[in-house]
C-alpha positions as semicolon CSV with decimal commas, in nm:
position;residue;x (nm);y (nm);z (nm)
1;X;-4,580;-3,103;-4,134
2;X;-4,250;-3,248;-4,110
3;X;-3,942;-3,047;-4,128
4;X;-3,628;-3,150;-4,291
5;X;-3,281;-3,018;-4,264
6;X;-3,128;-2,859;-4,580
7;X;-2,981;-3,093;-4,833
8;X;-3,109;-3,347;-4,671
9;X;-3,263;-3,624;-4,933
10;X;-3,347;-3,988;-4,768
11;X;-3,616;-3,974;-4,507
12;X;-3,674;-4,205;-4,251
13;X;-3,967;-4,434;-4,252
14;X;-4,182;-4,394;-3,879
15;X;-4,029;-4,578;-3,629
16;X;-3,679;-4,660;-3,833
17;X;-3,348;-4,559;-3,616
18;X;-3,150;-4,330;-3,721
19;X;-2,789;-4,486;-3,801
20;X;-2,523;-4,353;-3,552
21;X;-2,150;-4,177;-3,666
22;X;-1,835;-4,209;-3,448
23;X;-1,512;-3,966;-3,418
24;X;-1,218;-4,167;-3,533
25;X;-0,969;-4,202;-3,234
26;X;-0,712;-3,933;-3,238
27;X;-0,909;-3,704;-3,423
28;X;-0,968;-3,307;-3,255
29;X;-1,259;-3,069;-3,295
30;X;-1,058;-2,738;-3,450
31;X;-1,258;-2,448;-3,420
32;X;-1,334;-2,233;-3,763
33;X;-1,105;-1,976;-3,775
34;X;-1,374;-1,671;-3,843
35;X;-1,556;-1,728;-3,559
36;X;-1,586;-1,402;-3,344
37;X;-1,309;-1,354;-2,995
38;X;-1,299;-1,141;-2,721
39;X;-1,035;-0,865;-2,725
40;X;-0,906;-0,687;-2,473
41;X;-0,915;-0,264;-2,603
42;X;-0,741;0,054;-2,442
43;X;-0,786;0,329;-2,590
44;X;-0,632;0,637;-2,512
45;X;-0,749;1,001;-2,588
46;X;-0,584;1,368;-2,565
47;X;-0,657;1,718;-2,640
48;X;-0,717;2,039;-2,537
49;X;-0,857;2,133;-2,167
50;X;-1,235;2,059;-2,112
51;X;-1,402;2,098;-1,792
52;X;-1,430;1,815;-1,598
53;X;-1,795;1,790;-1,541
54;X;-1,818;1,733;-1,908
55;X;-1,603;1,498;-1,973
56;X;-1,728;1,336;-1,645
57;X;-2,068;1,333;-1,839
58;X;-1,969;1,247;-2,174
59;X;-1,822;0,908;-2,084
60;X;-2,046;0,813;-1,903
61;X;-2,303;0,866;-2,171
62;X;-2,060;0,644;-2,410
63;X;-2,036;0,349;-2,128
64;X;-2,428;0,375;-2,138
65;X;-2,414;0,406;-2,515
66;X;-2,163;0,139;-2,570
67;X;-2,222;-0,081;-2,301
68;X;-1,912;-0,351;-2,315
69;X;-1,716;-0,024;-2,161
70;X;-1,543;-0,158;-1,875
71;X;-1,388;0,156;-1,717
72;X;-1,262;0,500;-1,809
73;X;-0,986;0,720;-1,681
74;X;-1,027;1,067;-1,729
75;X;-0,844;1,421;-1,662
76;X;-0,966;1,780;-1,826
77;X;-0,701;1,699;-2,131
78;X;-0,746;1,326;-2,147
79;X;-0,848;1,012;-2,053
80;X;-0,865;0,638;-2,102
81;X;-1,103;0,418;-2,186
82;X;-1,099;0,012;-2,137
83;X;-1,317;-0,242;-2,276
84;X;-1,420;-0,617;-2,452
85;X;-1,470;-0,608;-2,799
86;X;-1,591;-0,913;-2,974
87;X;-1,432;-0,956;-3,337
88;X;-1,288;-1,188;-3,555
89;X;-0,961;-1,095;-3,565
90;X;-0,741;-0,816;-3,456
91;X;-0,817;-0,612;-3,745
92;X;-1,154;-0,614;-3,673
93;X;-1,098;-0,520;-3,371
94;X;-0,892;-0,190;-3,390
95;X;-1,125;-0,067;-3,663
96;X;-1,408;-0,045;-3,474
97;X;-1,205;0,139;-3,173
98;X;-1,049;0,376;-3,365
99;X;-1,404;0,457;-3,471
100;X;-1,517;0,445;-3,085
101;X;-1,468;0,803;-2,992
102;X;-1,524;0,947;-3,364
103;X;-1,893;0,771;-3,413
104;X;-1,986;0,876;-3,041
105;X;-1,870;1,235;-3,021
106;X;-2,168;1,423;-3,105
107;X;-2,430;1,129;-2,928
108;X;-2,203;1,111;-2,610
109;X;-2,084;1,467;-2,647
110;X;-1,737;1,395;-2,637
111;X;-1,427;1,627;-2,617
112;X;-1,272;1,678;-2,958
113;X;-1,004;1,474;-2,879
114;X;-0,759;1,277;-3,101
115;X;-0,680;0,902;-3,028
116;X;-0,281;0,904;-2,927
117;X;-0,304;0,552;-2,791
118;X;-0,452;0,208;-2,922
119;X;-0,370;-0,131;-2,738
120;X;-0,592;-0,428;-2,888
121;X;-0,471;-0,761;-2,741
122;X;-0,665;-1,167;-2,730
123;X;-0,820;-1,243;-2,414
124;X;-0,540;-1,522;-2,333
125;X;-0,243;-1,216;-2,391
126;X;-0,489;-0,996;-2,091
127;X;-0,510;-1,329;-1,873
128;X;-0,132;-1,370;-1,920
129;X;-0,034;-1,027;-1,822
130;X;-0,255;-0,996;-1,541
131;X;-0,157;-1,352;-1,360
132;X;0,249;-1,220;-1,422
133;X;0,187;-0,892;-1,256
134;X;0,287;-0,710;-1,572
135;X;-0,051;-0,635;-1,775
136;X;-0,370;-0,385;-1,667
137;X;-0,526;-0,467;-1,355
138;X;-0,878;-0,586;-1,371
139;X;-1,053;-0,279;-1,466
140;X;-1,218;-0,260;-1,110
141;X;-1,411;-0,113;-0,965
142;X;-1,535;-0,031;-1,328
143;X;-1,691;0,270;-1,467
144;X;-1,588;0,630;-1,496
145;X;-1,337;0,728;-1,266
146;X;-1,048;1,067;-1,232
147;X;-0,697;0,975;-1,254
């Protein structure tokens, strides 16, 4: 059985070569717009006073349940989480954090915190930052950590 690509509608006799395209000189590959890009998230959480055991616990049941969490900052009455997400734009991108700590409380048994803090930026912006001594540090050593 042969297979054919979609919408294709001459085939080839056995042993007849296949006839060759060229790029016209000057011309660029441009990436599609919608494809997915890595963004850069920080999230920051507050609330009321939870032990620190828990919290401890609780994040690092959401790095295991979400696990593109690069680090997380915590004290009993807030904390900090960093991370890649992958999205198509920026929009994208802060939708699904603000839905981060929301969709995980119960699984992760988070802290009923509110979000106070969102920072969404493109991979080049995080690069840029970092290499001028003005952005995050490289979230290292990653995981959970205390302030």
């Amino acid at each position: 059985m042969r297979r054919v690509r979609p919408g294709a509608t001459a085939s080839r006799a056995a042993g007849e070569e296949r006839a060759l395209t060229s790029v016209a000189a000057g011309d660029r590959y441009e990436q599609p717009e919608d494809l997915p890009r890595l963004w850069h998230v920080t999230l920051s959480v507050s609330g009321r006073e939870a032990p620190l055991k828990e919290v401890r616990r609780a994040l690092e049941q959401l790095a295991h349940d979400h696990p593109f969490l690069l680090t997380s900052r915590y004290a009993g009455d807030h904390a900090e989480i960093r991370y890649w997400e992958e999205a198509r734009d920026l929009h994208d991108a802060a939708a699904v954090a603000l839905r981060l700590w929301g969709e995980h409380r119960q699984s992760a048994g988070l802290p009923p915190w509110e979000i106070v803090g969102l920072e969404v930026i493109d991979r080049e912006t995080y690069h840029q930052r970092v290499a001028e001594g003005y952005g995050p540090p490289p979230a290292t050593p990653v995981g959970v950590h205390p302030y």
